[in-house]
C-alpha positions in Angstrom: 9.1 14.9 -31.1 9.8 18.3 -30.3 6.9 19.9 -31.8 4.4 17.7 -30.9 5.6 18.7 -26.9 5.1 22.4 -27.7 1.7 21.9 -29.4 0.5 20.0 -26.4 2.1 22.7 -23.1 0.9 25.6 -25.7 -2.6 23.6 -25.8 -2.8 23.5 -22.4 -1.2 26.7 -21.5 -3.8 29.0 -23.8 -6.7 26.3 -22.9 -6.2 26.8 -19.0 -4.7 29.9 -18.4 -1.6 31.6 -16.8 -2.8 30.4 -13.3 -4.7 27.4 -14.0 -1.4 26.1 -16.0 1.3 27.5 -13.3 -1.1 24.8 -10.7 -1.1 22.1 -13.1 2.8 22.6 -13.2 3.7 22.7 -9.5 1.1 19.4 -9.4 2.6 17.7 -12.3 6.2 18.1 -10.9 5.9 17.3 -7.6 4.3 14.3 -8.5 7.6 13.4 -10.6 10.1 14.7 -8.1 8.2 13.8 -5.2 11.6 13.8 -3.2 12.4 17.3 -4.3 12.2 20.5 -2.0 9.9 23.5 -2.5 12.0 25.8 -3.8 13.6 23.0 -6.5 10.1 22.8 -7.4 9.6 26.3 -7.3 12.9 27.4 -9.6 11.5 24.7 -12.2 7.6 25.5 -12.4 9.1 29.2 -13.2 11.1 28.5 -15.9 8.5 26.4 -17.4 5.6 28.9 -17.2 8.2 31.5 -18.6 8.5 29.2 -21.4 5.1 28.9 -22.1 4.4 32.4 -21.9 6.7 33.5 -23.8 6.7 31.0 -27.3 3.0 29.9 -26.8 2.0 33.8 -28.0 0.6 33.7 -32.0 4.1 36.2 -32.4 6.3 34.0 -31.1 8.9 33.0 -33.1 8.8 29.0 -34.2 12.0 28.6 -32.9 11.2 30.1 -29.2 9.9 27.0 -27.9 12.4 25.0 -29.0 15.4 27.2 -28.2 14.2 27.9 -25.0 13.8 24.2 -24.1 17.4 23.5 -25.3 18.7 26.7 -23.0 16.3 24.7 -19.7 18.3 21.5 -20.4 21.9 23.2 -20.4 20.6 24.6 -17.1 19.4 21.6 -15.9 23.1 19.6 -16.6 25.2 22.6 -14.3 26.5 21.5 -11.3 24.9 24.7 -9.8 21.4 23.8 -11.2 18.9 24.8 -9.0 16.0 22.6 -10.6 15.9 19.1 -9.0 18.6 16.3 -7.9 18.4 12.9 -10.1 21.0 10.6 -10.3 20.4 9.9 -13.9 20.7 13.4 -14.8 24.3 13.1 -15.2 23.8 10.1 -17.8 21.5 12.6 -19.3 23.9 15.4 -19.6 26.4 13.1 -22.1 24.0 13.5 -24.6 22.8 16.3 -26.5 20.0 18.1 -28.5 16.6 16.5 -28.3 18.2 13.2 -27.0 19.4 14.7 -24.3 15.9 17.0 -23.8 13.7 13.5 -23.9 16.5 11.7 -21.2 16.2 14.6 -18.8 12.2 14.9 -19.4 11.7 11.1 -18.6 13.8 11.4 -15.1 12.0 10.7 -11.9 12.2 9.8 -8.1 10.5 6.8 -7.2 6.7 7.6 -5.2 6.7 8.7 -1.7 4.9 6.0 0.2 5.5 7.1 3.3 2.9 10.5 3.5 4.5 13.4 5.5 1.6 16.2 5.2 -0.6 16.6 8.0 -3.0 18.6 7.6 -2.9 21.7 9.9 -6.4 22.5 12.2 -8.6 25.4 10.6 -7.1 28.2 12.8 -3.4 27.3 11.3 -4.6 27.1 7.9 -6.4 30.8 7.7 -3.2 31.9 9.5 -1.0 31.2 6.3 -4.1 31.9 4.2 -4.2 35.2 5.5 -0.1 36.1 5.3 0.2 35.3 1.5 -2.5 33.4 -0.5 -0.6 32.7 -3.5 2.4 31.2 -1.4 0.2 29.4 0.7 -2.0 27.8 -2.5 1.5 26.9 -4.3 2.9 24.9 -0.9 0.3 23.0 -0.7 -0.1 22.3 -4.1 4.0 21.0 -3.6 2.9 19.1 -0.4 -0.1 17.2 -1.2 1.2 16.1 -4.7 4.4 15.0 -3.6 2.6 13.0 -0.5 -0.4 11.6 -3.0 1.2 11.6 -6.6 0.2 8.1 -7.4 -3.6 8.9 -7.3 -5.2 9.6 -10.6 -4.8 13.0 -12.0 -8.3 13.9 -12.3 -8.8 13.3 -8.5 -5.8 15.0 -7.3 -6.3 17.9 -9.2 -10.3 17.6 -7.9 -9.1 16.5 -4.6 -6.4 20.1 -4.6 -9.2 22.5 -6.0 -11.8 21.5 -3.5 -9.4 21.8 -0.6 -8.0 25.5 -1.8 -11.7 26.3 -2.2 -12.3 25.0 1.1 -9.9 27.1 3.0 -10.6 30.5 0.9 -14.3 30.3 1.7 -14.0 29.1 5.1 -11.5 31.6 6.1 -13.2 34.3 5.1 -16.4 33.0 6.8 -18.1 34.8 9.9 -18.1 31.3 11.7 -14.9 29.3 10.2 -15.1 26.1 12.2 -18.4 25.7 11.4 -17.9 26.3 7.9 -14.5 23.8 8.3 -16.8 21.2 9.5 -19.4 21.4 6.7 -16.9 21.3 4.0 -14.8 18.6 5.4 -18.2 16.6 5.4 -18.9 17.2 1.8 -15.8 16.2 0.9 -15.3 13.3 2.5 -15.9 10.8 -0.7 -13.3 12.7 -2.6 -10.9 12.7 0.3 -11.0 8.8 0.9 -11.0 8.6 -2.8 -8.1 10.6 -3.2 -6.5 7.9 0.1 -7.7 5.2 -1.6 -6.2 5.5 -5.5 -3.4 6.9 -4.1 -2.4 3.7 -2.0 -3.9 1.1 -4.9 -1.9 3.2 -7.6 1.2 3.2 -5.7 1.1 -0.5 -5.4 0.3 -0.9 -8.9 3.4 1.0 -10.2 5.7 -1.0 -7.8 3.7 -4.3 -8.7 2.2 -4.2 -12.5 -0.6 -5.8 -13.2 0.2 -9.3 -12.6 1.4 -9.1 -9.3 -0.9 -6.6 -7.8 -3.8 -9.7 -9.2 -1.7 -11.7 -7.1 -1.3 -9.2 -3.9 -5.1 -8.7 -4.0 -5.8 -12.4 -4.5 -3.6 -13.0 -1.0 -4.5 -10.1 0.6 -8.5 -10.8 0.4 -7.8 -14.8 1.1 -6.3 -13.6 4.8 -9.1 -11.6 5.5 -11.9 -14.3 4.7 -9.8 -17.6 4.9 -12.8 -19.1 4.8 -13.8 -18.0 1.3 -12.3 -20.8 -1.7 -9.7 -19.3 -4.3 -12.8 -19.5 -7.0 -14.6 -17.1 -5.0 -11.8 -14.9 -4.4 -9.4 -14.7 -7.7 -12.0 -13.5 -10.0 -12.6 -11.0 -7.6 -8.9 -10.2 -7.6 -8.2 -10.0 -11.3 -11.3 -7.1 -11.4 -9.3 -5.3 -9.4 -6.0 -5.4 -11.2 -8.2 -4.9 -14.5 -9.4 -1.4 -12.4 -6.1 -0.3 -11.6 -4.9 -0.9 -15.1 -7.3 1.0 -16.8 -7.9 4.2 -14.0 -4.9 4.6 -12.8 -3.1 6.7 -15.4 -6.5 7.8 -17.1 -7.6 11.2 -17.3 -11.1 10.2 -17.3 -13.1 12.3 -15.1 -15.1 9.3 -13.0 -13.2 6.1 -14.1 -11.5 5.6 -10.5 -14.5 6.0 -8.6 -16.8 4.6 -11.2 -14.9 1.4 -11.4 -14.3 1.1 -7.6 -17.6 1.1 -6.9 -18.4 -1.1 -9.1 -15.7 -3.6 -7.3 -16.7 -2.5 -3.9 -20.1 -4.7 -5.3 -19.2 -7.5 -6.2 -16.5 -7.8 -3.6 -19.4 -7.6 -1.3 -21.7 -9.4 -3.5 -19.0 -12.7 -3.4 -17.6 -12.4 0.1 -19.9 -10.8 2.5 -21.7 -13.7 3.8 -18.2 -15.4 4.1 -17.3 -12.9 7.5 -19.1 -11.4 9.8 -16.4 -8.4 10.1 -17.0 -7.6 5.8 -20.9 -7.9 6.8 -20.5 -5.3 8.7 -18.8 -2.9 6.2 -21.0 -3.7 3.1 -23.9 -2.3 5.0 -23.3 1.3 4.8 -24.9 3.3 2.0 -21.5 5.5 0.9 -19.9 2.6 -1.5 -16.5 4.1 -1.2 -16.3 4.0 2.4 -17.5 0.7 2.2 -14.1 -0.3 0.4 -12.2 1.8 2.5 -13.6 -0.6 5.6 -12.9 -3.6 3.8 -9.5 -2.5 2.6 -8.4 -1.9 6.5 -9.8 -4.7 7.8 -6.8 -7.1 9.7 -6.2 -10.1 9.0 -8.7 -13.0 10.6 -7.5 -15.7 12.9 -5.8 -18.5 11.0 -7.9 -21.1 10.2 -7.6 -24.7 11.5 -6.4 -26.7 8.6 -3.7 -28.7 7.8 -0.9 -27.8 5.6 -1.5 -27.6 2.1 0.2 -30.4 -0.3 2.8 -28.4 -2.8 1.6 -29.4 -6.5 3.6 -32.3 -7.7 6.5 -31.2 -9.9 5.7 -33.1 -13.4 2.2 -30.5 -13.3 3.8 -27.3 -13.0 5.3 -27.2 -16.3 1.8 -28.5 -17.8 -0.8 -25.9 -19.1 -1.9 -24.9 -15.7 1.2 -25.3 -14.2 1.0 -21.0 -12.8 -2.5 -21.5 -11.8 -1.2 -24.4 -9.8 1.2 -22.7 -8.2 -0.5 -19.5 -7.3 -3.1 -21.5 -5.6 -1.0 -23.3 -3.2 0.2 -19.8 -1.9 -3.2 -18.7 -1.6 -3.6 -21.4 0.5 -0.5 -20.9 2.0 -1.7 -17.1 2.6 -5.0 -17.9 4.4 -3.7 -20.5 6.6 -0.8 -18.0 7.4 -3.2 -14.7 8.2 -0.5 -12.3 9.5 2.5 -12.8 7.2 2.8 -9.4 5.3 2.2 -9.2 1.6 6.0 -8.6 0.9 7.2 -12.1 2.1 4.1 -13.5 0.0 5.2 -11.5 -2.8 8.6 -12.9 -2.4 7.5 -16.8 -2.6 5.5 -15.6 -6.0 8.7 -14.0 -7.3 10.6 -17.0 -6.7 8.0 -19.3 -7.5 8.2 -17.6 -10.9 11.5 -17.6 -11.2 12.2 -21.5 -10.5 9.1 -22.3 -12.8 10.7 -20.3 -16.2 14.3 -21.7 -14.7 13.5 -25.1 -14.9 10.5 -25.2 -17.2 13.2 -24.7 -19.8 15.3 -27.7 -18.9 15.1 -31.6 -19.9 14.6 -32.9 -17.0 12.2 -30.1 -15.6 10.4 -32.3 -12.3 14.4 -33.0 -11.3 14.8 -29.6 -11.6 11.8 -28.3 -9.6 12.5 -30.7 -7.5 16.0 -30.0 -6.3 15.3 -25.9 -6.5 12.4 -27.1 -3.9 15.0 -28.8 -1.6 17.4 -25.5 -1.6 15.0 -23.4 -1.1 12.0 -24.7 0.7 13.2 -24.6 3.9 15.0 -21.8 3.9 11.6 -19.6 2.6 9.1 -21.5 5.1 11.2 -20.4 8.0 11.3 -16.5 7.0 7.0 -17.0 6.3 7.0 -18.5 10.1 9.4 -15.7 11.8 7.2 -13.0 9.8 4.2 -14.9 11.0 5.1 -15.2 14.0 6.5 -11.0 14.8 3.4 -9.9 13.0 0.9 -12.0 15.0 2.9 -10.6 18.5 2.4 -6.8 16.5 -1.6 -7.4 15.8 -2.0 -8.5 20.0 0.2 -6.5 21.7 -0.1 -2.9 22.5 3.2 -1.2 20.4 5.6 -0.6 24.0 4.7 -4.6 25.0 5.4 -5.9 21.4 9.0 -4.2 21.5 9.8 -5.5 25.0 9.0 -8.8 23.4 10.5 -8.7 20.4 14.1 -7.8 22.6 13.3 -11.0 25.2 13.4 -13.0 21.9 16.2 -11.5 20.8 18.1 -11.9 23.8 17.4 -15.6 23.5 18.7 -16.4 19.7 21.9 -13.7 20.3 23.1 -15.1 23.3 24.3 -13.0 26.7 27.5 -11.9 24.8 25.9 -9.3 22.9 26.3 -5.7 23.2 23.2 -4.1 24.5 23.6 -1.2 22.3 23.4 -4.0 19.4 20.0 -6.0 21.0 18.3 -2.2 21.2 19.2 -1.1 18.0 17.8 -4.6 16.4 14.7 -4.3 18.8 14.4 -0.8 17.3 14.5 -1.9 13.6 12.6 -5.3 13.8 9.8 -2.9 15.6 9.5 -0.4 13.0 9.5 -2.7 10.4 6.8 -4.1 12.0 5.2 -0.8 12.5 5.0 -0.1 8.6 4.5 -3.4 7.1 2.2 -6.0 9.3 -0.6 -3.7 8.0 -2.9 -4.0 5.6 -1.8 -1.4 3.5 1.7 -1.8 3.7 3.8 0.3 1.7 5.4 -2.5 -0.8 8.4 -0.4 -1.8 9.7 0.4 1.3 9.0 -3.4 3.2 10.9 -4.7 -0.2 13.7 -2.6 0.6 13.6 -3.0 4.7 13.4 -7.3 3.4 16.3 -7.0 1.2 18.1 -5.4 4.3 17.0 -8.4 6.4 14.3 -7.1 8.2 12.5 -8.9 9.9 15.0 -12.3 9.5 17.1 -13.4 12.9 19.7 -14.5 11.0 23.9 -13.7 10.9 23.6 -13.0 7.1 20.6 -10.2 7.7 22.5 -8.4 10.1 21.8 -10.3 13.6 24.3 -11.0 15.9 26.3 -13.8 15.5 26.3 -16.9 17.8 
């Protein structure tokens, strides 16, 4: 309700401070509106402090806070707003009142996952220290929440104060490069931190709990195909049961508490398994540890034979998920290279056949004929995935691309437009570019999959025969 909002920004308002609270508000929004410009950001985290400063005095009338939340909404709903773009915001704007206050306040633009800060060398960053301070503290502030929103707050806002404090000491240091290197040292752990729950929390929102368990289960299986799925899924549910519980805490430690933790026992279950995750559970800092681990490639597939689908009549049984999550983590490790997002799309439509037909008489016919629809169609966009990331992983980036337009020369046949070969080449390449990895940004590869990427097919936007 309304009052229970302005308790809580009055709470933190007199708690923190004018300053302390204006930072919170620039982080806080451009973690929301990640999509939004500076000076969106900038028009909005202005009204808002104004708010606070002006109702959250002990004069204040009762009604200020409220009335001047209701006048912020009618802002936000004119066509000449200058606060940030939404689409729903026009859905918002039929309503009224609080209704309308709670729509608008629950509005936001999907995470970036694709990180556009770089971080300028020490000589560029006392430069726009030294012009303005203030302007310099609040773009960055903008920048680094909108690239790294998803990470916990309690590391971003650790992660922003140590980097402001960072630059102001540095700059005005007798010998700043030295002084850069020392503090870039010392904050190393809470950089790679700040990298790490950023990337995990960002595929937990687009995943949930269930099918990150799932991601991580596949994920670890092509990195030590040799290890069996009782080694690696309890391994993989601890780390959804991390995510779940740190990533929206405001728990000082819980990220890095819990992570290390993993880190542990992931090393603890696995290390003797590969030679590669030997060699990055021997160093002493934990976290950089995981960060090895987490971008390690895929191994070489293993030499085994296909796995045997679980017969139909089990799958609706009590253990009829278990049984079909193991046979694509079997799939997975004997399939190294295909990205997460095409594994993520068997689950979903393992999922979806197994409620579909679960619910039916005659559920083994019905298993059974959604496997002869589907099978081969799903096998064949594993193997072409398979296949373009292997290429990806062994080539250098300029051979990979000359090879992926040889083989596209071969399926489209000579009548097609060169112009229409490149562009393909092009887009096939840069999918391949963002999602072979590792640490694929799940969002975006959904979206580039949906478009057809990386499929050879007329329906996904190949060239017809």
């Amino acid at each position: 309700g309304k009052d229970y909002v302005r308790d809580k920004v009055c709470q933190e308002y007199r708690t923190m401070g004018k300053e302390d609270f204006r930072a919170l508000t620039i982080i806080m929004n451009s973690k929301k509106f990640s999509n939004a410009s500076f000076e969106e950001i900038s028009h909005l985290v202005r009204e808002i402090v104004s708010l606070a400063e002006t109702c959250c005095s002990e004069s204040a009338d009762p009604s200020c806070y409220d009335d001047g939340s209701s006048a912020l909404s009618v802002k936000s709903c004119e066509a000449s707003s200058p606060f940030p773009r939404h689409e729903g915001t026009s859905g918002c704007c039929v309503h009224t009142g609080l209704e309308r206050k709670l729509c608008l306040a629950a509005l936001q633009h999907p995470p970036r996952e694709l990180p556009r800060y770089a971080e300028p060398s020490g000589d560029e960053l006392c430069a726009d220290f030294a012009k303005d301070p203030k302007g310099f503290a609040d773009r960055f502030l903008y920048e680094f929440a909108s690239d790294y929103g998803q990470a916990p707050l309690p590391v971003l806002l650790g992660s922003t104060r140590s980097f402001l404090s960072m630059v102001s000491t540095c700059c005005m240091s007798p010998a700043p490069t030295t002084c850069f290197l020392k503090e870039k040292l010392q904050r190393k752990t809470l950089s790679l931190l700040t990298l790490l729950s950023n990337r995990a929390c960002s595929r937990f929102a687009a995943y949930g709990k269930d099918k990150m368990k799932f991601s991580y289960l596949t994920t670890l299986a092509q990195k030590t195909p040799s290890a069996s799925f009782e080694e690696i899924f309890p391994l993989a549910e601890d780390a959804a049961e991390v995510f779940a519980q740190c990533c929206d805490s405001v728990a000082e430690d819980c990220m890095q508490k819990k992570l290390l933790e993993h880190t542990a026992k992931v090393c603890g279950a696995l290390a003797h398994k590969d030679e590669r995750l030997t060699e990055c559970c021997r160093g002493k800092n934990v976290l950089q540890n995981y960060f090895c681990i987490s971008a390690l490639r895929a191994a070489e597939a293993p030499q085994l034979p296909e796995p045997q689908p679980p017969a139909s009549e089990r799958l609706c049984g009590e253990n009829g998920a278990l049984l079909a999550l193991r046979y694509i983590f079997e799939t997975a490790r004997r399939h190294p290279s295909v990205p997460d997002v095409f594994l993520v799309k068997l689950y979903d439509t393992s999922k979806e056949v197994l409620e579909e037909c679960c619910a039916t008489k005659d559920s083994s016919a019905c298993i059974d004929s959604k496997r002869q629809q589907m099978r081969g169609k799903l096998l064949a966009l594993v193997a072409e995935a398979d296949e373009l990331c292997s290429r990806y992983h062994k080539l250098d980036f300029l051979d990979f691309k000359k090879r992926v337009k040889e083989a596209l020369v071969r399926s489209a046949g000579p009548g097609t437009a060169p112009e229409r070969l490149a562009e393909l080449a092009e887009r096939r390449a840069d999918f391949a570019s963002h999602c072979c990895s590792a640490n694929a940004p799940p969002r975006y590869c959904t979206q580039q999959v949906g478009r057809g990427a990386p499929c050879t097919c007329p329906e996904a936007g190949a060239p017809p025969r």
